[in-house]
C-alpha positions in Angstrom: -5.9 36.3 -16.5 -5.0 38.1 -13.5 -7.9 40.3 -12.2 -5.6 43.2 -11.2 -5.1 43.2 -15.1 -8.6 42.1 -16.4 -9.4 44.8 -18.8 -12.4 46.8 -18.9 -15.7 44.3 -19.2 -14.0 41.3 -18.9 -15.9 39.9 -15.8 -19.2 40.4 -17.8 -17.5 38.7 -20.7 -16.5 36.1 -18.3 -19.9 35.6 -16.9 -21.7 35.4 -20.1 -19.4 32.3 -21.4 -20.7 28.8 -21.2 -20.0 26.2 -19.6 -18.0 24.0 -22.0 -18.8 20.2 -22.8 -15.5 19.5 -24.1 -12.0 19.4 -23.6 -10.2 20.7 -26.4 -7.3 17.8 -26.7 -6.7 17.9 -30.8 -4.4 15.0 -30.4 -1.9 13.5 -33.1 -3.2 14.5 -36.6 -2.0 12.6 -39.7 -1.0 13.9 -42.8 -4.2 12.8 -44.5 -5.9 14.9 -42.2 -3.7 18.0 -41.7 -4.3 17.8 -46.2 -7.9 17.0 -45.7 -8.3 19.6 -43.5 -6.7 22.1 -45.8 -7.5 21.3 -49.0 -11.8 20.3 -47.8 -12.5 23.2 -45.2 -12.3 25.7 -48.5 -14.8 23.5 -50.2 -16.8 21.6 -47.5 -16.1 24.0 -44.4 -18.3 26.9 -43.1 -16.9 29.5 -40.6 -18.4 30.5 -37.7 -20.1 33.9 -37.9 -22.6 35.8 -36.4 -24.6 35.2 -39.4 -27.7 33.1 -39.8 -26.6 30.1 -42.5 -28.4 30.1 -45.8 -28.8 26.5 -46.4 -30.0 27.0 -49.9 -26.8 29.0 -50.7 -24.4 26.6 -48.6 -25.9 23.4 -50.7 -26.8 24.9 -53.4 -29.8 23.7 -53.6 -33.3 23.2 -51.3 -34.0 20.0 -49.2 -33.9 19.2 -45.4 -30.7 19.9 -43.2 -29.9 17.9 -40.4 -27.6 18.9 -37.7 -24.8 17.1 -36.1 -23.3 17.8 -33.0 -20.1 16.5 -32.0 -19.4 13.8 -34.9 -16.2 12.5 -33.5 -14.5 10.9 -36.5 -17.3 11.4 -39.0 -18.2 7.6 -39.7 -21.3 7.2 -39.1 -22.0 11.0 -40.2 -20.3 10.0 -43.8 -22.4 6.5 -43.5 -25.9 8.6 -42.9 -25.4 11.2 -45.4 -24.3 8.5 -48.0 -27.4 6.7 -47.6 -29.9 9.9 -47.3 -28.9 11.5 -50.4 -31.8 13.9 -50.1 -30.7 15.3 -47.1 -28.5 18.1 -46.2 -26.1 17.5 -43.5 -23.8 20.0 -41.4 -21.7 18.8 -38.7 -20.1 20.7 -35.7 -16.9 19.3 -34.1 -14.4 21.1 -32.3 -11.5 18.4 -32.5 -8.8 18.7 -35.5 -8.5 15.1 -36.2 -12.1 14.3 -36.2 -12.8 17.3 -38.7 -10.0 16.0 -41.1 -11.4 12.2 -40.9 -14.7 13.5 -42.2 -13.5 15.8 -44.9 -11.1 12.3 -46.4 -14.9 11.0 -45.9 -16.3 13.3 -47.8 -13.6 12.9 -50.8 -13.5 9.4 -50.7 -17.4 9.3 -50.6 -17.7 11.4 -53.2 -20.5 13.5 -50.7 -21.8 16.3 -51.7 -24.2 16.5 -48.9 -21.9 17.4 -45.6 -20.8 20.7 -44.8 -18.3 21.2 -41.7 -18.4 23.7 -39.1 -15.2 23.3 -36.6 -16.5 25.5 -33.6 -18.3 25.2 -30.3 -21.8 24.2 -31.1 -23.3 25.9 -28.3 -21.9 29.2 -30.2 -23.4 28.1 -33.7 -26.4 27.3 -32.5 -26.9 30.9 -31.0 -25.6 32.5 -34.2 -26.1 30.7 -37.6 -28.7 28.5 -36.8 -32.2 29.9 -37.7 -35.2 29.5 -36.0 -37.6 26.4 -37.3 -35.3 25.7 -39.6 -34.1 22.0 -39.7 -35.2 18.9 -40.5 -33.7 16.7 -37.7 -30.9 17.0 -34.9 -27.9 14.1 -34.0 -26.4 14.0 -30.7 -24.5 10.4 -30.6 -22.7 9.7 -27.7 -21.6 12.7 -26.4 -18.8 12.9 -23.7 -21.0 11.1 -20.2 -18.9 13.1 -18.3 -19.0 10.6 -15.5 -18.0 12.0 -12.4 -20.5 14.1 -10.3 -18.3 17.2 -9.8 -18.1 17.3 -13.4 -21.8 17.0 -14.1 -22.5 20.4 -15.0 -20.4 20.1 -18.0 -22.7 17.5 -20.1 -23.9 18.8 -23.2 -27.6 17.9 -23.1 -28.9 20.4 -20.6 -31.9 22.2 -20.5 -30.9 25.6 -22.0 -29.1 23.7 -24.9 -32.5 21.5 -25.5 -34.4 25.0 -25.7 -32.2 26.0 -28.4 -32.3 22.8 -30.4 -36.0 22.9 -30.1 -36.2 26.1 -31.2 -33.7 25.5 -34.3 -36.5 22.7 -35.6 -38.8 23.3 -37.8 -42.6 21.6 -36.7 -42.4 18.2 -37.5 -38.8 18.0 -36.7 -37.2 15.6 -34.5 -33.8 15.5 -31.9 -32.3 12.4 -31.7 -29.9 11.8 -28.8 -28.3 8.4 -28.1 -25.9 7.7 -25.7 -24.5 4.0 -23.7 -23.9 5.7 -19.9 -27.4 4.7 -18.5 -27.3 7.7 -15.8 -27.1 9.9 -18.4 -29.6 8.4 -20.5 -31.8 9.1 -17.4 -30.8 12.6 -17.4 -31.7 13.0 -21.3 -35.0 11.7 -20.7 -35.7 13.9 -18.1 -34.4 17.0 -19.9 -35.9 16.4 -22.9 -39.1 15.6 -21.8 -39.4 18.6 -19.7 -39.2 20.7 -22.8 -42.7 22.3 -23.7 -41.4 22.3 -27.9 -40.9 18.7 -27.8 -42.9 15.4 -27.3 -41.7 11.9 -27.0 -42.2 9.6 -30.3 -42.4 6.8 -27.7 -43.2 5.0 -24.6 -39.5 6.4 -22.7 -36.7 5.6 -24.8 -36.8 4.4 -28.5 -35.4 1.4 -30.6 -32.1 2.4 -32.5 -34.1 3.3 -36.0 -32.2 2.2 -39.5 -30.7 5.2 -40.2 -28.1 5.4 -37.4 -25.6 2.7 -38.1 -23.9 0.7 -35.4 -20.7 1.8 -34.5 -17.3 -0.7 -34.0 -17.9 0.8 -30.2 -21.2 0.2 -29.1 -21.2 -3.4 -31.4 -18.1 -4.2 -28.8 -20.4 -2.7 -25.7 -22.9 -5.0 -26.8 -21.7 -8.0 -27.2 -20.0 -7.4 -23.6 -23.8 -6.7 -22.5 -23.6 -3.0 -21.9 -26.7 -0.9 -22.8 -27.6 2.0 -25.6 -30.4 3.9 -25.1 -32.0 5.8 -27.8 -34.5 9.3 -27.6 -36.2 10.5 -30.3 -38.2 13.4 -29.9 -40.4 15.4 -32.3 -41.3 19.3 -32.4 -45.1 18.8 -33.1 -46.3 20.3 -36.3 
């Protein structure tokens, strides 16, 4: 926007906008997805509002809701929920393909535990997510962001970490995993600066049951490249 132009406001609109974790590249979506997508978000989707979510009348029932940010192609999302039947899930992703995958999931699944949110997560935490309120929190492998000038754009910073730990209800945990070891370091640090959370263990965790290998990190690891696992708890 040019500034001579800028309307009225639009520098403190400008200031007030994140710093986003994501490039929004939608790619190639195929035409299992593009119907997913429309035929699923009606029936699995929520839209972003300014609205806090009321899980009982999203689910339509009462049990604990686990939140997912940035489920790429919604495997291992699909996977968990199928196996934690007693669990609500909702998952944010940005990326067109990726929501379609996991609303095929959901049909082929037959799941009745997912609901999708295609929006900036940053944004839905600060508007539908109330305060100790979930169960548990998924961060897997979320863009490293590798190069130092583009540092400032990884997702697990502090201010994010103070909203998650706020979002959980006592006796909640975050879960973060991640194979870039430098930013494994940096999750460790965040994390354990912030005064809602403690450590479940000595530095980083073992990968527990529930979160399934993916086709990925089994090819990292066979090649000898490192996961690294933190699961932190808000104390109840």
């Amino acid at each position: 926007m040019n500034e001579e132009h800028a309307p009225e406001g639009a520098d403190d609109a400008l200031a007030h906008r994140h710093i986003r974790s994501y490039v929004l590249r939608q790619g190639r979506m195929s035409p299992a997805q593009l119907r997913s997508i429309e035929e699923g978000m009606p029936r699995w989707g929520i839209a972003h509002a300014a609205q806090a979510i009321d899980y009982a009348a999203v689910f339509g029932r009462c049990a604990p809701v686990v939140l997912e940010i940035g489920f790429g192609m919604g495997f291992t999302t699909a996977e968990i929920a199928a196996a934690r039947p007693d669990t609500d899930f909702i998952g944010v992703e940005v990326h067109g393909p990726g929501v379609g995958n996991l609303l095929k999931l959901i049909d082929e699944k037959s799941l009745s535990n997912i609901r999708v949110i295609q929006h900036d997560a940053v944004e839905v935490l600060r508007d539908m997510i109330p305060q100790r309120s979930l169960a548990g929190v998924h961060v897997f492998f979320p863009d490293p962001w590798p190069k130092k000038r583009h540092l400032k754009r990884r997702l697990i910073q502090a201010p994010l970490v103070a909203q998650l730990a706020a979002g959980l209800a006592p006796g909640g945990y975050l879960h973060c995993a991640t194979d870039i070891e430098d930013y494994a370091l940096q999750m460790l640090e965040v994390l354990s600066a912030e005064a809602l959370l403690e450590n479940t263990g000595d530095g980083f965790a073992a990968r527990p049951d529930y979160r399934p290998l993916t086709k990925f990190e089994v090819r990292g690891l066979r090649l000898g490249h490192g996961v690294w696992d933190l699961i932190f708890r808000r104390p109840a």
